[in-house]
N, C-alpha and C positions, 0 to 999 in steps of 0.2 A: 876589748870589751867582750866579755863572756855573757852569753844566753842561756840562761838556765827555764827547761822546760820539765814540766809535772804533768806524770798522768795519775789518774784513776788507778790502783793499785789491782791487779789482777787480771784484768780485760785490757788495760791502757796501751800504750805503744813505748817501748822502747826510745831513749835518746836518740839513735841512727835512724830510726822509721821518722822520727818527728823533725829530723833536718830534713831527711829526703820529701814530705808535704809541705815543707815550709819553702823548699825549693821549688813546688809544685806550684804552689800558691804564689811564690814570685813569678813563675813564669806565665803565668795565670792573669798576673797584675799588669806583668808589660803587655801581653797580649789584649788585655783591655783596653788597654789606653792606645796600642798602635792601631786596633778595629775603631777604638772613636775617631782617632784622628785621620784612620785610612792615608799611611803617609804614601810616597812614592816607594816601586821596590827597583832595586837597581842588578839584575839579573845578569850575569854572562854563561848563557848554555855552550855544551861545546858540541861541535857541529860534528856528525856523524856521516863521512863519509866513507866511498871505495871507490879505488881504481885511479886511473892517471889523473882525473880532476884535483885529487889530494894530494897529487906529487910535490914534494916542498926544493926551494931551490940548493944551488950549489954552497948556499950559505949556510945552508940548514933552517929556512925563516920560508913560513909561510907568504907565497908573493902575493899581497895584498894591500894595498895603503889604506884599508877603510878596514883593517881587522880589527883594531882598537876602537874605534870609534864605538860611541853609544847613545842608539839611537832612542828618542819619544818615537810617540805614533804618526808625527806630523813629519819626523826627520825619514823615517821610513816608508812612507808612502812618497815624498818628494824622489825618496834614492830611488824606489821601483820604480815610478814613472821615468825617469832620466835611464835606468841602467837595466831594465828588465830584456831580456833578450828579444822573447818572443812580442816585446811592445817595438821595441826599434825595427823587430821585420817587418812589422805592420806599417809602421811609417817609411820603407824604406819601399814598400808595396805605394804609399801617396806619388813616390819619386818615378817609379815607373810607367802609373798610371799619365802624371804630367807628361812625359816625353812619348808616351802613346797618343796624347792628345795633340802635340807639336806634332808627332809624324804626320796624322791627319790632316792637319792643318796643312803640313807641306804639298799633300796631292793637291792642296786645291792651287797653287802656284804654278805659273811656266816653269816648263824642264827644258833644260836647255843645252843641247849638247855638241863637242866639238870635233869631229874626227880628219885626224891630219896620218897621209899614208905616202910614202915614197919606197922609192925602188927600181928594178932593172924587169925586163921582160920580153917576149919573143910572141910572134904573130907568125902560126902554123901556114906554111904555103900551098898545102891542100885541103884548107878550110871552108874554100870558097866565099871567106870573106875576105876584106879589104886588105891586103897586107901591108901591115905597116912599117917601112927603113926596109922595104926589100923582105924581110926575113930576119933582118940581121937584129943584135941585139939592141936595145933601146930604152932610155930611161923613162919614166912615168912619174908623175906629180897628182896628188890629190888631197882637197881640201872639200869638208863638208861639215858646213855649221846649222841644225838640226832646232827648231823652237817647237813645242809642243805646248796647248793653253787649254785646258778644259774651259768649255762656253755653257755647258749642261750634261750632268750626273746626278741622276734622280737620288735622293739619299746622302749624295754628299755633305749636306750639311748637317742632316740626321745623324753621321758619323761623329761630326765635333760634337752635339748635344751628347751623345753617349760614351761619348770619349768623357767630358766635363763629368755626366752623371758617376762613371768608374770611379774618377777623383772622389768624386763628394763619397760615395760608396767606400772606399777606405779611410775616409777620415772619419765614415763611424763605426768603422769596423775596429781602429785607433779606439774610439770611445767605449767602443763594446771590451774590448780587453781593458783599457785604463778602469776600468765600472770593477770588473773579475777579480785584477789584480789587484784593489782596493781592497776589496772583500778579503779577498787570499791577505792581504798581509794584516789587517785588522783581526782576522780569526788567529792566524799562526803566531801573531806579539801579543796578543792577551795570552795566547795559550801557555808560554814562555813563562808569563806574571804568574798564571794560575798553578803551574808543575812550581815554582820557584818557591809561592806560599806554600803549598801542602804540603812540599819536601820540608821549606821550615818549619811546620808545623810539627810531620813525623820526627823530623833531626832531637828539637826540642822536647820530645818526648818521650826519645828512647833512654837516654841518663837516668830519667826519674824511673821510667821503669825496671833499669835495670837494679836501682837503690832499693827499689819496691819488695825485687826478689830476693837480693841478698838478706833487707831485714824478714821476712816473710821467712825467708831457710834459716835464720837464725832464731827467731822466733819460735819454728817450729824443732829445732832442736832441742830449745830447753822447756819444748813443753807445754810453750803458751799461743801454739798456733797447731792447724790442723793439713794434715798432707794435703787435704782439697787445695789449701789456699798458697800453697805451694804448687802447685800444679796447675791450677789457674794463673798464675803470679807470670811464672815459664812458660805457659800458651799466649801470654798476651805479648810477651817479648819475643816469643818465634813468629809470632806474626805480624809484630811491628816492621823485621828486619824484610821479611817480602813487599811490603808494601811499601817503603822506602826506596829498596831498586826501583819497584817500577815506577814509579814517580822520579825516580833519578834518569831510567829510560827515557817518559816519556816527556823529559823534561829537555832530552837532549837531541831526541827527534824535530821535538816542534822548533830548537833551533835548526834543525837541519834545511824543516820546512821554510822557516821564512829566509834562510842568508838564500833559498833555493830561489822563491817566489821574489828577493831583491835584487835577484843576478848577481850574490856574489858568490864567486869561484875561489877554491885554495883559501881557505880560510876555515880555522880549527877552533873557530869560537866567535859568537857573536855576544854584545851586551845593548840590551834593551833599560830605558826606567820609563816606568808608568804605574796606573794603580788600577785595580779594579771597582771601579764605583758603581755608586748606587745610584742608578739613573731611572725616574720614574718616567711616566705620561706627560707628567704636568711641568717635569725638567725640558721635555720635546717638543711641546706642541707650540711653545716660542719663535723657534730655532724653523718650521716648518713652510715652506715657501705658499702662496694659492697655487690653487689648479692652474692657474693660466703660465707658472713658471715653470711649471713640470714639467719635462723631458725624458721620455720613454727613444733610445734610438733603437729598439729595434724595430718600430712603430715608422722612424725616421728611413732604417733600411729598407723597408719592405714597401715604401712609395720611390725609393730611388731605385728600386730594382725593375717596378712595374713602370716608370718612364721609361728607364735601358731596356728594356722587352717590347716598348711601341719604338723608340730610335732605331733597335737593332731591326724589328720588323720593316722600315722604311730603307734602314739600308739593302736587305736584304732581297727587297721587292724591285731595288734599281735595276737591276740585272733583266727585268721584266721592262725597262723602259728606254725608248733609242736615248742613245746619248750622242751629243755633239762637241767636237773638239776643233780647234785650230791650229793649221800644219803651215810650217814656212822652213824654207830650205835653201841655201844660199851653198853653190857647189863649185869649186875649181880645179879645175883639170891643165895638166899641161904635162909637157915632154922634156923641159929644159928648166932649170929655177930659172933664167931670167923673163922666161914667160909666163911662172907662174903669178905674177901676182897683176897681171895686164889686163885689161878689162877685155877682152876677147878669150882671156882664158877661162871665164867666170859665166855662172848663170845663175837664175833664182825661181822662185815660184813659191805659191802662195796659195792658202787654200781653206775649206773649212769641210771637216769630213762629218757626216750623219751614219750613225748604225742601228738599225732597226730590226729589236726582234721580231720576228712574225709570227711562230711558232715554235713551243719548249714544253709542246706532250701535258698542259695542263699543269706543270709545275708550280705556278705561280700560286694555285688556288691551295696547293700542299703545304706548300710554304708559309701561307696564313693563315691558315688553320694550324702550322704547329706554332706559330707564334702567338693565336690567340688562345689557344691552348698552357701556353706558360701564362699568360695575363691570368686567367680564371684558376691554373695552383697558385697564384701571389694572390688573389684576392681572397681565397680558401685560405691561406696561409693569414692573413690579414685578420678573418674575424676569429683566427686560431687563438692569434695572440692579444685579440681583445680579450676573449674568454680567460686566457690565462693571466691575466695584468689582473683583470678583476679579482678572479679565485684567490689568484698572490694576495691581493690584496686582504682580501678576508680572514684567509686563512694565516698571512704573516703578523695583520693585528691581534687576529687569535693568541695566538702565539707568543708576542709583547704583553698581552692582560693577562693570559696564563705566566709567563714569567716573572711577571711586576709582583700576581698575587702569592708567587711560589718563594720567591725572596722576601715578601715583609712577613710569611709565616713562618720561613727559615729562619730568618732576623731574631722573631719573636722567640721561635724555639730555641735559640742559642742561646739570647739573655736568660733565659728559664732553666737552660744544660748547665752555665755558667753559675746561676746562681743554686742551681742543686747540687753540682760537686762542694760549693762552700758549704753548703751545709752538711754536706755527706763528712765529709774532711771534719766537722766540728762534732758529729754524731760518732764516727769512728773514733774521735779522741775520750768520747764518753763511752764507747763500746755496745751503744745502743744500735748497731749494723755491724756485720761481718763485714770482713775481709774483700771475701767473695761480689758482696753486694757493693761496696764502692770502687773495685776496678771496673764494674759494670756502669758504675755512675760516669768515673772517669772517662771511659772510651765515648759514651754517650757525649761528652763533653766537648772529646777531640772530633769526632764524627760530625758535629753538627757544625763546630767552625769552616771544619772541610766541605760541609753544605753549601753555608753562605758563599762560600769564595767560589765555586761552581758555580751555582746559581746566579751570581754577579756576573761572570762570564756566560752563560748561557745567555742570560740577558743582555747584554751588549752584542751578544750575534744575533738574537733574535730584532732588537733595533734595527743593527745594518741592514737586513735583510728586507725589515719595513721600509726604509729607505730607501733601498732600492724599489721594490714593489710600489711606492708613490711617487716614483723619477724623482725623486730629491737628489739635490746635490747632496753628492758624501763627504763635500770638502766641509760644511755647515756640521754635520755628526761628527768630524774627526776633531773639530776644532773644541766640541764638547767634550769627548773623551780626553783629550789634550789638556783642558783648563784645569789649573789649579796643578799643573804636572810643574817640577820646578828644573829650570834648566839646568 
């Protein structure tokens, strides 16, 4: 089937200018219809690395079993929690704190100890003591079984309390990173979406302009165009081609970032699909938990630090207090094995010893003053981070209504870009506008799509970050960015 197009005889456009807007206008057309339906985009950035981390194996193959893999929002935030480096030290900190709190435990049990010693030996005959076999050489036997029991250690069980509190203290410290690395991978896979559309945007636009200029130089060959418009035609396509790298750069960065922030290593490409949607107030305030289910841990740390500051004070104070212990000792001595194990060779005793400081130069009263001295910086610290929970607060909803209102007027300005290039395009075929004036329309066109598609990402980091600033779970927002994503 052949398409035959007519212009306006003098001003109109040539056959070749009139494929190259009808090509525009188709690309125009799908572009319409994939912003109504905002379908999923299936992204693989290639990851930007240096140094030994990128070494590939003897096989020549990136050693990685998750390089193919392609993740949603929910599949990547599941992989950093499980594989993030710096999350597994933090949990690996819960493991040491436990076996700090068993050693604890341990002091407070009997020790019990067993010492077994033989051998040969001699008794000096101008010693003036007793000499024993004459002088002459002589075996020796000994046996000494050793019980020790703490009965009172001021502190000591202050010790287990802050031994526990360490614990609980890295299992929110676990939180405080799992909360970060959420964040971090939420910002770095949108960013992926957002480099991947604008790059298709510019990709898709550099063909038509480069038809633009060809018919534009032939145009202006025979006559019926003017070097302006030839000159503008070539400034818009040497400046398309910069703008494309960088969007190609920073398309391969932000995979850099997230394979960084999922802990995967050796790996030269990662692929994400998700979309960027249009998420208002009234899409959130569903999804939004009460006040009484909000969880702030660092609100949570900062009372686990100030009980470990009165536990440590109490341990620290014991040293200031006698302690009591129980001693038993069960000992045998002999000269021959067959009399070592005879009850005449054996003794025992029993006991319970007291130690009393008396005086330690006033150290005591040093010692709690610097221990209450850390209580009043925790509690300074404490209304710090009231202050700033609130402020967050304020200022990160600011921030979501400034957003919300920046994208439905981006929205609006786009339908308005979109439907002015049609018309621009319908005005050029009647020669009622230059040249000049519709690649002016056109870029206006592509600029404002590349708005929206920012602004949707702005606004989904500006969410998260409400999210956090109202101790919301972020598993509740992930699951909303997530819906309607298809597997």
């Amino acid at each position: 089937m052949r398409t035959r197009i007519s212009f306006r005889s003098g001003a109109g456009l040539n056959l070749e200018l009139g494929l190259a807007l009808l090509g525009l206008i188709s690309s125009l057309s799908c572009w319409a219809v994939a912003e109504s339906n905002n379908p999923d985009v299936l992204a693989t950035a290639p990851v930007i690395k240096a140094g030994p981390a990128n070494e590939i194996n003897a096989a020549g193959q990136v050693p990685s079993a998750d390089a193919n893999k392609v993740f949603t929002i929910v599949d990547a935030v599941k992989y950093t929690l499980e594989n993030n480096p710096i999350l597994k030290q933090y949990r690996e900190a819960i493991n040491q704190a436990e076996q700090t709190h068993d050693l604890d435990r341990a002091s407070l049990l009997p020790s019990i100890s067993y010492t077994l010693k033989g051998g040969s030996a001699t008794t000096a005959t101008l010693s003036g003591n007793t000499v024993l076999f004459g002088g002459n050489v002589y075996n020796t036997y000994n046996g000494d079984l050793n019980l020790t029991q703490p009965l009172f250690v001021y502190g000591s069980l202050a010790a287990l309390r802050s031994a526990n509190d360490a614990i609980a203290l890295n299992r929110v410290n676990v939180e405080l990173q799992e909360r970060t690395l959420t964040t971090q991978v939420i910002s770095s896979f949108y960013n992926i979406v957002l480099y991947k559309k604008l790059l298709m945007f510019l990709e898709e636009q550099k063909p038509v302009v480069e038809k633009s200029v060809l018919t534009t130089q032939e145009r202006y060959r025979i006559g019926r165009s003017q070097l302006l418009d030839v000159l503008q035609a070539q400034t818009q396509l040497a400046l398309l081609q910069p703008q494309i790298e960088t969007s190609r750069g920073q398309f391969a960065a932000s995979g850099a970032q997230l394979a960084s922030v999922l802990g995967m290593s050796n790996v030269s490409q990662i692929s994400v699909k998700g979309r960027l949607r249009t998420i208002l107030m009234k899409d959130v305030k569903p999804i939004l938990s009460d006040s009484k289910q909000v969880y702030f841990p660092e609100l949570e740390q900062n009372q686990i630090q100030r009980n470990q500051v009165r536990e440590n004070k109490n341990v620290e104070m014991g040293k200031y207090w006698p302690t009591a212990y129980f001693y038993a000792n069960y000992n045998q001595n002999a000269y021959s094995q067959t009399d070592f194990f005879t009850p005449a060779a054996s003794y025992w005793n029993a006991y319970i010893g007291v130690t009393i400081p008396i005086f330690q130069g006033f150290a005591s009263k040093y010692d709690s003053a610097v221990y209450l001295s850390q209580e009043i910086q925790l509690e300074h610290t404490l209304h710090q981070l009231d202050n700033t929970i609130s402020t967050n607060q304020v200022t990160n909803k600011t921030a979501v209504e400034s957003a919300e209102a920046s994208l439905i007027s981006a929205v609006e300005a786009d339908n308005l870009a979109q439907a002015s290039l049609k018309e621009a395009i319908r005005q050029y075929k009647l020669a009622t506008i230059d040249f000049l004036q519709f690649l002016t329309i056109e870029q206006s066109a592509l600029t404002s799509k590349s708005s929206v598609e920012q602004l949707r990402y702005n606004s989904l980091v500006a969410y998260t970050n409400y999210f956090v600033s109202l101790g919301q779970p972020l598993k509740n927002w992930i699951e909303v960015l997530n819906s309607g994503v298809s597997p």
